[in-house]
N, C-alpha and C positions, 0 to 999 in steps of 0.2 A: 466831605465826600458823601455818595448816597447811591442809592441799589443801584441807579441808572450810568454810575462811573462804574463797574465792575466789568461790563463786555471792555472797557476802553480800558481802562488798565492791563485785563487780559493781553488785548493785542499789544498795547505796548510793548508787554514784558516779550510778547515773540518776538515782535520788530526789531528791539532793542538786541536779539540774538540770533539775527536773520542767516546765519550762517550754520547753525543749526539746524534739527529737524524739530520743529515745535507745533506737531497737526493737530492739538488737540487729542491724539488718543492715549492713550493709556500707558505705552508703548515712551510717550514723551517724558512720562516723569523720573524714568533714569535718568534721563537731563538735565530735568530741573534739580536733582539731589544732587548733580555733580556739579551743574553749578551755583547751589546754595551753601556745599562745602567750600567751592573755590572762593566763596565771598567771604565766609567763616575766618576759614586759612588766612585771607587778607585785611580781617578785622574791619570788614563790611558790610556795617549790620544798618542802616539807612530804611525809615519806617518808608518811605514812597518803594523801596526794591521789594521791600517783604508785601507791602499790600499789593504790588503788580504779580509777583510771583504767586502770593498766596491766592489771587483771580485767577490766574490763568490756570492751576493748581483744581480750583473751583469748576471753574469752565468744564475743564476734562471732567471732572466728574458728573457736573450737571448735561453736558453731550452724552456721555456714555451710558448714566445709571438713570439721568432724569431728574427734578426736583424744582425750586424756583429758590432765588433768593430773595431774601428781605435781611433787614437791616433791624437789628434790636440796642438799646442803650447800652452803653456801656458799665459793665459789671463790674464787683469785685471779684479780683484775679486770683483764679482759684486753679493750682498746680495738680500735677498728678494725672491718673487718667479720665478724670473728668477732661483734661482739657485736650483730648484725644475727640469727645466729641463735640466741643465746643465749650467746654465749661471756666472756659479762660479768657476773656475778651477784656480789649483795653484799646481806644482811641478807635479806628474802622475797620471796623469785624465784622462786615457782611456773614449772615450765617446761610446756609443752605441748607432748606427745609426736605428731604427726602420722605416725607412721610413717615417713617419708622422710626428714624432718626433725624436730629440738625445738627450738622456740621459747622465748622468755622475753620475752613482752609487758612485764612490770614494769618489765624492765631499759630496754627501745626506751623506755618512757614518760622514766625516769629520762633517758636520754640527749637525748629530745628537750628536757625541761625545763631541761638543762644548757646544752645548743650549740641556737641558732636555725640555723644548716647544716645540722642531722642530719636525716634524709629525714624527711618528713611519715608519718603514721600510717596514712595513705592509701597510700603508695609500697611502706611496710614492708607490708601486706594483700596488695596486688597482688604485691609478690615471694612471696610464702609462697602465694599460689594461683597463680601461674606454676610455683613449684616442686612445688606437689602436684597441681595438672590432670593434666598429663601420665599420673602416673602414676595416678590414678582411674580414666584414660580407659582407659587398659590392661586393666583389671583387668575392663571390661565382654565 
């Protein structure tokens, strides 16, 4: 896969829950945690659900906060809160370069699907725009 599959996975993963509300805002990813736990619950941990989830996941943040993705090789996978901001990639890990910080939505997905512990997809949004406000705000 490659930077230019990630709008298309996105849609997918809403398509795939068109009964849903999946608009891309912000607002969506209590959704996505509920239904990344109902996959968890069902021992439905499938690398194509997490890398669509983890894009569309992406998307919302790249619509809302701004950034571009790109695509970096795959790393050794390193736990912890490094991989909060991407410090954890294995097989297609688009990262999302916000300037302050890069992110790797795929990976948060991956981890939430792993550990029911791992912050909600909701907690991960809110840190990644605590850490870029500031500096937007600056910039005006």
């Amino acid at each position: 896969m490659t930077i230019a599959d990630v709008a298309r996975l996105a849609e997918r993963f809403a398509a795939a829950h068109q009964a849903e509300v999946l608009d891309y805002s912000a607002a969506s990813l209590a959704l996505v945690d509920r239904l990344l736990d109902a996959r968890r619950q069902a021992k439905g941990k499938s690398a194509s659900a997490a890398a669509e989830a983890g894009c569309y996941v992406g998307e919302v943040i790249r619509r809302q906060l701004g950034g571009r993705w790109r695509d970096t090789p795959a790393a050794p996978v390193r736990r912890g809160f490094l991989g909060l901001f991407g410090g954890a990639r294995a097989a297609f890990a688009p990262m999302l370069d916000l300037g302050v910080i890069t992110v790797s939505p795929v990976e948060k997905v991956r981890a939430r699907l792993r550990d029911p512990g791992e912050d909600t997809i909701e907690i991960y949004y809110e840190a990644v725009e605590r850490t870029i406000i500031p500096h937007v705000e600056d910039l005006a």
